[in-house]
Structure formats: C-alpha cells, structure tokens
MIBA-280222 format. One record per residue (C-alpha): residue in one letter; x, y, z. Coordinates in pm, whole numbers, plus 50000, padded with zeros to 5 digits. Layout:
<nodes>
NODE; r; xx; yy; zz
NODE; A; X; Y; Z
...
</nodes>
This chain:
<nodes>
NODE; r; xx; yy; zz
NODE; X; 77128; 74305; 77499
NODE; X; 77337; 74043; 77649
NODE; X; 77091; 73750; 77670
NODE; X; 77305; 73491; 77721
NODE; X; 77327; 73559; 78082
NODE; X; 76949; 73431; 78110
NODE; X; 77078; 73122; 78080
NODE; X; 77299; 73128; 78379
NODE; X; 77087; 73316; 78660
NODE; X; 77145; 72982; 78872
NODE; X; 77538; 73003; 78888
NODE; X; 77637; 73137; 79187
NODE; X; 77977; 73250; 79047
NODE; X; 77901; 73430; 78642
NODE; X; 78246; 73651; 78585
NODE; X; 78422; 73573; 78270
NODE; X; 78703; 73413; 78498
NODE; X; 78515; 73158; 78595
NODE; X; 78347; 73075; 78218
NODE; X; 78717; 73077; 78074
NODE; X; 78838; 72850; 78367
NODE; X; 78558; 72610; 78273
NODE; X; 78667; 72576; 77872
NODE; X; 78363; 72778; 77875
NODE; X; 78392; 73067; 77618
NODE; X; 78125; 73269; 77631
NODE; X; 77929; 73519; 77368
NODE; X; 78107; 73838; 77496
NODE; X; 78423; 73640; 77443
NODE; X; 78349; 73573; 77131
NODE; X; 78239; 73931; 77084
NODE; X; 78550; 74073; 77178
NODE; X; 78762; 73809; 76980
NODE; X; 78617; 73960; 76668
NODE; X; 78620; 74291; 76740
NODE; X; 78977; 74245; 76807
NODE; X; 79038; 74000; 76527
NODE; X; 79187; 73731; 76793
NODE; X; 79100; 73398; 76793
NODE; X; 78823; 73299; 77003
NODE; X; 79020; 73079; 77191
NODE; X; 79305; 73305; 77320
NODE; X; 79078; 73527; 77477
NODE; X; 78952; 73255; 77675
NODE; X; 79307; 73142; 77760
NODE; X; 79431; 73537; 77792
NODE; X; 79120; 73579; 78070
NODE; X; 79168; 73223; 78250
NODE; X; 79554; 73324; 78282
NODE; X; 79477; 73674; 78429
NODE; X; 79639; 73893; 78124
NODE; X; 79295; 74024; 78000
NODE; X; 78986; 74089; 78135
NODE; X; 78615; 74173; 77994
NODE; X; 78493; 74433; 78202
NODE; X; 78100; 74368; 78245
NODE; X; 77888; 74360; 78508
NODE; X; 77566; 74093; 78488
NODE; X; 77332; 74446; 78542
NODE; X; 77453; 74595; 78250
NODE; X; 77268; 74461; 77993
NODE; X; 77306; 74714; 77701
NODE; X; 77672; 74701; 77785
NODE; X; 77918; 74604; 77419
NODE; X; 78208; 74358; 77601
NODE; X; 78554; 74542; 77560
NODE; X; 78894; 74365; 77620
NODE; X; 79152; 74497; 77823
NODE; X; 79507; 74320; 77798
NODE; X; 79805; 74296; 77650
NODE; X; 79692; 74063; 77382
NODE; X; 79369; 74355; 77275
NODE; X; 79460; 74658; 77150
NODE; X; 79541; 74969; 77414
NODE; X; 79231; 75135; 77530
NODE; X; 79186; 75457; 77712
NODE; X; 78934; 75515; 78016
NODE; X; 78752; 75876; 78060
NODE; X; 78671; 76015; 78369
NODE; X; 78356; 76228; 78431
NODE; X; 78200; 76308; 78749
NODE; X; 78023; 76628; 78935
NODE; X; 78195; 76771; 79268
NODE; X; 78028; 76941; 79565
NODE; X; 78074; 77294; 79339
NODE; X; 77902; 77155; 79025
NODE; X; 77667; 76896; 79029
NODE; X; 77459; 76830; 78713
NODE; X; 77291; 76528; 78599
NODE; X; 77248; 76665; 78273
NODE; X; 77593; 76800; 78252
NODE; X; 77721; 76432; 78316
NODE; X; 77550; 76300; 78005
NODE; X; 77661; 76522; 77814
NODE; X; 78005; 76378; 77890
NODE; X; 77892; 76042; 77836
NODE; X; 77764; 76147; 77490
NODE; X; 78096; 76331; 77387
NODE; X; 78286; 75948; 77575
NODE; X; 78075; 75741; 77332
NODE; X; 78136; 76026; 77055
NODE; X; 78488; 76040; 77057
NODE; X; 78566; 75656; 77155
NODE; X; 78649; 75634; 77490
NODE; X; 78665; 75213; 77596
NODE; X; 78574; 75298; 77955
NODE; X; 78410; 75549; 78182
NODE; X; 78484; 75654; 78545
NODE; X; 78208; 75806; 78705
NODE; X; 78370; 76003; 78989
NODE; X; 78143; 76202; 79124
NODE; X; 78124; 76349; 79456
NODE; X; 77870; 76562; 79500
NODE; X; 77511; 76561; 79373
NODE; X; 77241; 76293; 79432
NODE; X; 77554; 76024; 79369
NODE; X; 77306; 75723; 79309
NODE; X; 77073; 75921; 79094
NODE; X; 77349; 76051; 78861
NODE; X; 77560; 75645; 78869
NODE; X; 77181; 75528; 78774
NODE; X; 77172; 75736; 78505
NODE; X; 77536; 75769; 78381
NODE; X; 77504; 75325; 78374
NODE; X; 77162; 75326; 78139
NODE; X; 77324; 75598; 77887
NODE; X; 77609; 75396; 77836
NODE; X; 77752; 75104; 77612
NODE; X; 78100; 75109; 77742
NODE; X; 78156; 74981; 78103
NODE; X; 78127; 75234; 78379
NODE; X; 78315; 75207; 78715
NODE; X; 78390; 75376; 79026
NODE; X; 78601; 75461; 79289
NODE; X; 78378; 75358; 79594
NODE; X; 78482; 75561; 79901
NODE; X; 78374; 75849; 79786
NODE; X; 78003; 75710; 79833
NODE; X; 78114; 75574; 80132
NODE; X; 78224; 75862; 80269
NODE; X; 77883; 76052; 80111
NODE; X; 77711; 75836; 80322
NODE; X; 77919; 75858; 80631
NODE; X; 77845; 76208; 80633
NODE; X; 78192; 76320; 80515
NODE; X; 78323; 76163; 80844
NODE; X; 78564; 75918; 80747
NODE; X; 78623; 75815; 81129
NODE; X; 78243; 75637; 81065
NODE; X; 78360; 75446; 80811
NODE; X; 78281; 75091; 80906
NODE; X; 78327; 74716; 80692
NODE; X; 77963; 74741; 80706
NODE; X; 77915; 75041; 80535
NODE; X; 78176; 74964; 80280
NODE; X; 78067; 74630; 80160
NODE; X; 77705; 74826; 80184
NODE; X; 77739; 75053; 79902
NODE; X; 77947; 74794; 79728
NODE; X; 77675; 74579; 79651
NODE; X; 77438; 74839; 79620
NODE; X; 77690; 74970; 79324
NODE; X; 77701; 74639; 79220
NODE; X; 77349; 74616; 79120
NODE; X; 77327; 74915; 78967
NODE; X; 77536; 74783; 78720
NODE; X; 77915; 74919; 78782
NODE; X; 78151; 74689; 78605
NODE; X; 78433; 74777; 78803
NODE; X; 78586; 74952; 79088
NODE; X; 78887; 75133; 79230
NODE; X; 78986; 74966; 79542
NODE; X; 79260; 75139; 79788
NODE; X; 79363; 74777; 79908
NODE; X; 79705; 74775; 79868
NODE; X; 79820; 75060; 80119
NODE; X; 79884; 74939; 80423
NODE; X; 79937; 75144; 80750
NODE; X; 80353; 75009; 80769
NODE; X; 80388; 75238; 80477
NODE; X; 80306; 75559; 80656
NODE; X; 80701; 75612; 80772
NODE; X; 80754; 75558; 80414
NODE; X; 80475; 75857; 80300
NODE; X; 80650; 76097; 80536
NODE; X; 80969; 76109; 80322
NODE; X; 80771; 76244; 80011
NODE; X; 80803; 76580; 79870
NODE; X; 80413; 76581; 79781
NODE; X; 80264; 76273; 80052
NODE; X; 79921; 76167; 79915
NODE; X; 79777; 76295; 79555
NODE; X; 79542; 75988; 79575
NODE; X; 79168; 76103; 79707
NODE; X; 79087; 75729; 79788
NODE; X; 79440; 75675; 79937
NODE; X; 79417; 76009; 80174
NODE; X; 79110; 75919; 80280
NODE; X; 79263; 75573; 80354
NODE; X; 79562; 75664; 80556
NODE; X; 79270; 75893; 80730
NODE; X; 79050; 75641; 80877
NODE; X; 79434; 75415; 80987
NODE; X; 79587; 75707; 81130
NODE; X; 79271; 75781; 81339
NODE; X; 79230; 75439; 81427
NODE; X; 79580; 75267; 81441
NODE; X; 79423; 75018; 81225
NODE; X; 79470; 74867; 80914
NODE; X; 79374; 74930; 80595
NODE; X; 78980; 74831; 80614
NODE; X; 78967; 74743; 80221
NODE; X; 79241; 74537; 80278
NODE; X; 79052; 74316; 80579
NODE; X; 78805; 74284; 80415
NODE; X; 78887; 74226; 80081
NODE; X; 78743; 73842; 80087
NODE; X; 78389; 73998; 80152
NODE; X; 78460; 74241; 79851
NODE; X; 78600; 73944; 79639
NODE; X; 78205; 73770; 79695
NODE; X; 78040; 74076; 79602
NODE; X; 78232; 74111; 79286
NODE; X; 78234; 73695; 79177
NODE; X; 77829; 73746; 79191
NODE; X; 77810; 74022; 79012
NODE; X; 78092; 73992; 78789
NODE; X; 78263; 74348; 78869
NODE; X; 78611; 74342; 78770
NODE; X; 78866; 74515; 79000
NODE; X; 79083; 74799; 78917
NODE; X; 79321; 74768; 79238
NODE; X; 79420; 75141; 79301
NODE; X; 79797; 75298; 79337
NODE; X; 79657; 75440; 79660
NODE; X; 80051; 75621; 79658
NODE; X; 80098; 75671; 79326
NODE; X; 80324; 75937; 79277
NODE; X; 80253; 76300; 79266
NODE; X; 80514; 76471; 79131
NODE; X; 80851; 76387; 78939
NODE; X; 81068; 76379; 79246
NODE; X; 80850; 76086; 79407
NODE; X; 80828; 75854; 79135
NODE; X; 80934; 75507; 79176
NODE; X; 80966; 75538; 79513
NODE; X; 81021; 75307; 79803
NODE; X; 80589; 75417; 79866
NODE; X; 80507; 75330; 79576
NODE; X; 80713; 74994; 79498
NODE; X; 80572; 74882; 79821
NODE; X; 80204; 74941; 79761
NODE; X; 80243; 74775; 79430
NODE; X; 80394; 74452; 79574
NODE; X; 80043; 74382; 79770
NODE; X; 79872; 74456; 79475
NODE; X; 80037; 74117; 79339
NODE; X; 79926; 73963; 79617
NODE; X; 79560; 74050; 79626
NODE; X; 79601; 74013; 79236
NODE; X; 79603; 73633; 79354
NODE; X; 79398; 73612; 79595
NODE; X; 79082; 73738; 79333
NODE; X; 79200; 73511; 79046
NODE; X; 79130; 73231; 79308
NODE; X; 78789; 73388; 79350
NODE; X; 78753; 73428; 78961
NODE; X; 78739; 73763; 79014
NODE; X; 78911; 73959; 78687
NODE; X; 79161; 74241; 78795
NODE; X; 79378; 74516; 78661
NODE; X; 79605; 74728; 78869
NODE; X; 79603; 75045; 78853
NODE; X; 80015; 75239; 78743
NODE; X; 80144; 75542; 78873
NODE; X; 80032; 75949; 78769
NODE; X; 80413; 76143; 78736
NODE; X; 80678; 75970; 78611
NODE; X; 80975; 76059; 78412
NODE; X; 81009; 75935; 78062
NODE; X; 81371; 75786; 78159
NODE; X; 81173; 75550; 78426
NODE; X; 80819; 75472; 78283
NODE; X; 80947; 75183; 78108
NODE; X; 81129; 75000; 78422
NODE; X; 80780; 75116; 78626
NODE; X; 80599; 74889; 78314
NODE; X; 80829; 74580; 78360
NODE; X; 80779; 74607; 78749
NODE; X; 80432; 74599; 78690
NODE; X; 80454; 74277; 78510
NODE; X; 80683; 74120; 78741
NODE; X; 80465; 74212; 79097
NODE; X; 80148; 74196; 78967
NODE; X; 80165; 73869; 78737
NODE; X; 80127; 73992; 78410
NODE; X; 79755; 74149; 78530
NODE; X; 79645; 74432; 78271
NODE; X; 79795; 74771; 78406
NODE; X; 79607; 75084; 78357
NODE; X; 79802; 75373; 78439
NODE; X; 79684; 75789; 78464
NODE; X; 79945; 75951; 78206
NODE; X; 80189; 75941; 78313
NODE; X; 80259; 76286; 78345
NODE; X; 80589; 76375; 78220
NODE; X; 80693; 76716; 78388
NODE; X; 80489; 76883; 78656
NODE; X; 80457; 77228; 78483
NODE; X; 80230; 77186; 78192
NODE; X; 79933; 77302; 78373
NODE; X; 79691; 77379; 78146
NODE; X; 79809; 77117; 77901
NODE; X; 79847; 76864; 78108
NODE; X; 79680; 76640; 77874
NODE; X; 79966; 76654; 77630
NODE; X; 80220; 76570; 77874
NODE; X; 80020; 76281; 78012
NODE; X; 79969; 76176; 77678
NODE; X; 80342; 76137; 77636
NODE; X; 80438; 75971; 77889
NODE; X; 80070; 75738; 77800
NODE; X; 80229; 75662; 77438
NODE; X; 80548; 75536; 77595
NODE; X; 80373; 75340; 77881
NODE; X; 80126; 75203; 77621
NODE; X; 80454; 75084; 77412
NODE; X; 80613; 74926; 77669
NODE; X; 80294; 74693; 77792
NODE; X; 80024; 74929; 77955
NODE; X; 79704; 74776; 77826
NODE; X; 79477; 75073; 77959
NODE; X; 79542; 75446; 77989
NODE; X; 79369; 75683; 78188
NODE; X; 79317; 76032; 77995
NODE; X; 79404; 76351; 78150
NODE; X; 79208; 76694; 78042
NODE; X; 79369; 77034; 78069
NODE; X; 79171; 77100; 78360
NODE; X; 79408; 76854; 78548
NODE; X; 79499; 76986; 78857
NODE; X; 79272; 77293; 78785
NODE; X; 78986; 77254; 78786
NODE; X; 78620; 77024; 78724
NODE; X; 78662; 76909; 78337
NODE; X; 78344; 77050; 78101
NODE; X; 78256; 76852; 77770
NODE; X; 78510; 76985; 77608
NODE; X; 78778; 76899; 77811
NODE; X; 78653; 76605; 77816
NODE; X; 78647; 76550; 77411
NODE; X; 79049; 76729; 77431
NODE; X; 79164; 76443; 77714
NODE; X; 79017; 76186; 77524
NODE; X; 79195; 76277; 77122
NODE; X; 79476; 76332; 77330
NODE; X; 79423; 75950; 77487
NODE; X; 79389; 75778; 77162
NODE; X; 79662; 75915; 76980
NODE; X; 79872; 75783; 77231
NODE; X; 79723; 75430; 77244
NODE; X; 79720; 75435; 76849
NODE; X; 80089; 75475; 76869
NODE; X; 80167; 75278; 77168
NODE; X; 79981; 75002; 76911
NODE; X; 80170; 75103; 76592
NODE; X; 80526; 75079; 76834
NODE; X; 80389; 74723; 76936
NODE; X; 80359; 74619; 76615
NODE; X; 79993; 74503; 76662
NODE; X; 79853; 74321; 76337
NODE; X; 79685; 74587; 76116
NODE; X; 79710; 74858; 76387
NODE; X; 79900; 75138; 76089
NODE; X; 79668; 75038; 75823
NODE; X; 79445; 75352; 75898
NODE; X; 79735; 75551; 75873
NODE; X; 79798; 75447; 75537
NODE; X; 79512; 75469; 75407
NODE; X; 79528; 75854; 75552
NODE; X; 79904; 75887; 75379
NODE; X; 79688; 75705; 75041
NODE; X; 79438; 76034; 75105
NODE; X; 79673; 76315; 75126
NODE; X; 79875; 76234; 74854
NODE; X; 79567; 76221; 74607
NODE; X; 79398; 76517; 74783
NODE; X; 79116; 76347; 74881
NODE; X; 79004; 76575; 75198
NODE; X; 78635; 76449; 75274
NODE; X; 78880; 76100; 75281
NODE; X; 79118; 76277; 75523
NODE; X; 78826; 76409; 75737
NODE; X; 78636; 76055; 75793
NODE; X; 78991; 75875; 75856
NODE; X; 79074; 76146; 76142
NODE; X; 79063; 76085; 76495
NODE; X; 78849; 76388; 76551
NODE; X; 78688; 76461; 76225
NODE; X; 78488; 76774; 76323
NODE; X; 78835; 76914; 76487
NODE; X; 79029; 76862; 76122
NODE; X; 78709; 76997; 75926
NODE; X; 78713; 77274; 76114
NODE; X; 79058; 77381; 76107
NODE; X; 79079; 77343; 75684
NODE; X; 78748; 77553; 75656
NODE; X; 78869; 77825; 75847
NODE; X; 79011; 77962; 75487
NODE; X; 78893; 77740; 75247
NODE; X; 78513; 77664; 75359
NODE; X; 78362; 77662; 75012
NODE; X; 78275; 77292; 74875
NODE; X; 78502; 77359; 74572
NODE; X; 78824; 77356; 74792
NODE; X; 78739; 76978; 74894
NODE; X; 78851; 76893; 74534
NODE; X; 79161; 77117; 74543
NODE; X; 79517; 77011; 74524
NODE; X; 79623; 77211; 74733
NODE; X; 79582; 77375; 75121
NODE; X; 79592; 77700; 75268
NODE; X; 79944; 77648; 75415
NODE; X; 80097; 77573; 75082
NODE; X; 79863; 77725; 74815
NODE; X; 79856; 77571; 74445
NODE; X; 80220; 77689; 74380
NODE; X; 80388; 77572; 74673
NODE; X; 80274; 77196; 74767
NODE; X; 80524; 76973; 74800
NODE; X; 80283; 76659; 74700
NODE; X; 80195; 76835; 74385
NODE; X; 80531; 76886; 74284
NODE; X; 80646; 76527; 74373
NODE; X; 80367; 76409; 74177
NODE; X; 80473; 76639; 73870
NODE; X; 80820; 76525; 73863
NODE; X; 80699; 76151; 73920
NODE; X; 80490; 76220; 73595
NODE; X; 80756; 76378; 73351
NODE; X; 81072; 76176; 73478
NODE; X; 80934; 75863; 73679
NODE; X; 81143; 75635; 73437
NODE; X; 81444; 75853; 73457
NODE; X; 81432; 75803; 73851
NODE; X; 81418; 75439; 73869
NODE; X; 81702; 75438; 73609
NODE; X; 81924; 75683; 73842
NODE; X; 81851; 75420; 74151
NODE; X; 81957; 75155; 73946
</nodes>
C-alpha cells in the first residue's frame, strides 16, 4: 500500500511532477530508482524535466510505481477490454491475471460494451500495474452512442469520475484539430483511430473545434488532483504503410508538443502517444521527430506495424517494427495480438501479444546498451551450453511455452539431465561436440591462435 500519500491529503496538487519540482523525491521514486537500479536522484530530475513519468493515480493504492522514460528500461502496455459482442467481467480478469502473469508494465482497459464502470472498478482493484483508459468511449456510453451530445460537461464528467476510480492515465484525442480535416481527405485509409473518428465526428457536425482540445485546462485540474498522467493520443496515426509520416500525422504531433507544455506547467506528467504502420526505413526518423516536437516526453507507440498483410500475425510484425522503435528511443510499446484487425483478443492472445512485446523491448534494451540489460541472456547461453534445461525453462520469457515445446518428445524427468534435445539427439549436438573437442585438444587450440 502506498501510505505515504496519507501524509499529503492537504496538497492540492500530489502528481510526481510537482514532488520532483519541489527537490521532493518521493517513496515511489525511490521505488522505481531501485527497481531500475538508477540513482534516486535522476529519477527525480528525469520526472521534473518531463523525460519520465511514474504513472499512479492517488486511488490506486495497491498500485507498484513503474517508470516510463528513456532513462528506465522499455516497457510494454497490454490492452484488454469487452466490446458490445462480448462483454465479460470475468473474462476481463482473466486477462489481467495472464497481464500480471506474463509481465505486462501497463494495462489499457478499453472496453466498450458491458457495465463499463463495473468492469474499470474491478479491472483497477485486481491490478498492481497502472490501468488507463481511453475516455470517449465512456463518454460516448453515456451519451447514448450519440456523439452529437457530447458536451465539455459530460467529458470532464466521466473524467473525474474515472479519476477516482483510480485510472492512472488516459488517452486524450487533443491534438487533432478540425484545420487538419483537408489534410485527412488525402489518405488512402482516413481515420484508424476510434477516439480520433469519433473526434472529427462531433467537429464535422458542429464546425467546431476539437472539444478535448478547449478544454484541456479543465482536464489538466482533474489530472494535477488526482495525479493521472496523460497519454496524449495520435488521434491520425497512420493506418496503413502508404500514410505513414504524413503531412496528418506530422501535424497532429506538433500540438502534441504544445499541450506537452502546457501540462508540465500544470505538473501534470505526459507521454505521447507514436504512430500504428510504419515502414522500417522511416520508424527511426518518426522516433527523432518525436523527440524534437514533443520535448523529449516518453513516446509510447502501437507496433509499429511493419507491412499491412500479416493478419493473423500481426503481433510479429508489430513487434518488429516495436524492437526498432524501442532502439531508437521509444520508452513504451503498445503490444499487438493476432487478433489485430480481426477480431476481440481472448487470454491467449493476450499472453501471445504480450511475449511478443517483451522480446522486443528486451532487445530494443540490449541495442541501447542499457547497464546489465544482456546479463539474462548470458546466463541462458551459461545454461544451454551445460544442459541445464529446468535453468533454461526459469530464465525464459514464457517458461510454460518452452516447457511445453521440449516435452512434447522428451516429457520424462530423465531427459531434464540429458545432453542432448530432440532436434539434435545424443549423436548430433553441436554443444556436445564443441565441448568434446574443447576437452581432448583445448591446449592445442589456444596454441593454433597463437
């Protein structure tokens, strides 16, 4: 339980921001600093300057603080969430379970159909890792799926009312503004954003602009009391290869610098949110753009996706393009499951996006060159070369998956002390003949290098 925050109930303002702006470092900053072997001190400094945030809401007191920023290690967000075709509260924590299971730092609840308050209430108290949101789609629940009845009232409404259930951060669509419309009709696939079509929506109806942008002071209040972080969305994000880095896109994520500022003045942590289908030629300029508009802010970016035909395995092309945006300065990455662009992800899917999500941070780390990020992966190397499966198994990723697979031929207990697989066989592993020849003519080797 966080009780430190007991001792603050009086301050008006309580988001990590504000703490590190003070010379104030607080116990989840000094959490996080060990968890991510940092000292105490930069993370104070990395939070005050905007790089990293600690996403965690004052109502979420069984919450564990998590860093995301370029100075923590790369983590990878989950979505769950039921639709208005499935809608299970049980079915939801049973995604939470295999989130927490298989090490996912974040959770999206994005669920659009159901009791939406019941399951978010629920989805919050099962969790350690912070949970957050993508608002409109409870605004529009409550507007009775008429989005021409959304009003600043109703927005800020359900807001706070997520707010005190304990959401440490939302998805905003702040940054698309109605001049960009012209710029939407050139597109080859418009809108892929749910938020963002709902968005241009509600401005196309009215001739108005962008009501999460008016009102975005009111939404910085509600998140400085609460201490919700913001995760300003790519409202135009691209949909497919031949939109990427567009003139849409670039121009959405220009005012997401700007409102980037205008919460830091609030003390209001933020991370902006990167772009869903991008070649691998441009994902690293899209990463240095980032950076440049947005002030160094952590970016957390879905995929990116790759090539547009992997449906199916969608989560292996996002995870691609992931590992490369992870290397070049992505500090979150939003998994993808197969079901992407299919269909409503199961547990399963779920457990698939998310193995698929950490192998790419773990590499995006190892490419970075982050202090003691590979030294799991040599103690796995240390394993394999001395046959030392149950070793192998604990070190994995997914050590159920990698179980599994070896006892598919060799299940009996004897085989976990064999030197040797069922792809090689005793006569054919390459490890036990490199170890033989090490043994008879190790001498003779070093003499031949010399």
């Amino acid at each position: 339980m966080r009780n430190w925050l007991d001792n603050h109930k009086n301050d008006k303002i309580r988001t990590q921001m504000y703490y590190a702006k003070q010379g104030i470092i607080t116990p989840d900053m000094e959490y996080v600093a060990k968890i991510e072997k940092l000292e105490p001190e930069l993370v104070r400094a990395e939070i005050e300057r905007g790089r990293l945030i600690i996403p965690a809401n004052v109502n979420h007191r069984q919450l564990v603080p998590m860093a995301i920023g370029i100075a923590s290690s790369c983590k990878i967000n989950a979505n769950i969430g039921s639709s208005a075709l499935a809608s299970n509260v049980e079915g939801e924590i049973e995604k939470v379970d295999v989130c927490l299971k298989y090490g996912a730092d974040t959770i999206m609840d994005l669920s659009t159909g159901g009791d939406l308050d019941m399951i978010r209430t629920a989805v919050i108290k099962h969790s350690t890792v912070p949970i957050g949101t993508v608002p409109i789609y409870q605004i529009l629940h409550d507007c009775k799926d008429k989005i021409e009845d959304l009003s600043i009232e109703v927005m800020l409404k359900v807001l706070e009312k997520q707010a005190l259930q304990g959401v440490s951060y939302f998805t905003i669509h702040a940054g698309f503004l109605l001049e960009f419309m012209p710029h939407v009709a050139k597109r080859k696939m418009g809108i892929v954003s749910r938020g963002g079509s709902l968005m241009a929506a509600w401005m196309m109806h009215y001739h108005k602009e962008n009501p999460f942008y008016t009102a975005f002071d009111e939404i910085l209040d509600i998140c400085a009391k609460y201490d919700v972080s913001l995760s300003l969305g790519d409202s135009l994000r691209p949909g497919c290869l031949a939109d990427a880095s567009d003139e849409a896109q670039l121009r959405e994520l220009k005012v997401l610098g700007e409102l980037t500022l205008r919460a830091w003045e609030k003390n209001v942590q933020v991370m902006i949110e990167g772009p869903g289908h991008v070649p691998l030629n441009q994902i690293e300029r899209n990463m240095k753009l980032e950076k440049e508009y947005c002030h160094e802010a952590p970016f957390y970016i879905l995929g990116p996706l790759t090539t547009d035909i992997a449906a199916g395995y969608d989560h292996i092309s996002s995870a691609i393009g992931a590992a490369v945006g992870g290397w070049h300065g992505a500090s979150m990455l939003c998994y993808v499951t197969p079901k992407e662009h299919l269909g409503l992800p199961n547990a399963e899917d779920v457990r698939n996006g998310i193995i698929a999500y950490k192998i790419a941070a773990h590499s995006a780390d190892i490419a970075r060159g982050r202090k003691g990020a590979r030294d799991i992966d040599d103690e796995m190397s240390d394993a394999r070369y001395s046959f030392n499966w149950n070793k192998q198994f604990e070190l994995c990723l997914d050590p159920d998956r990698a179980r599994e697979y070896h006892d598919e031929t060799l299940p009996q207990d004897v085989f976990k002390e064999a030197e040797f697989c069922s792809m090689c066989g005793p006569k054919f592993c390459s490890y036990k003949i490199t170890q033989k020849i090490v043994k008879e003519h190790g001498q003779e080797m070093i003499d031949i290098a010399g």
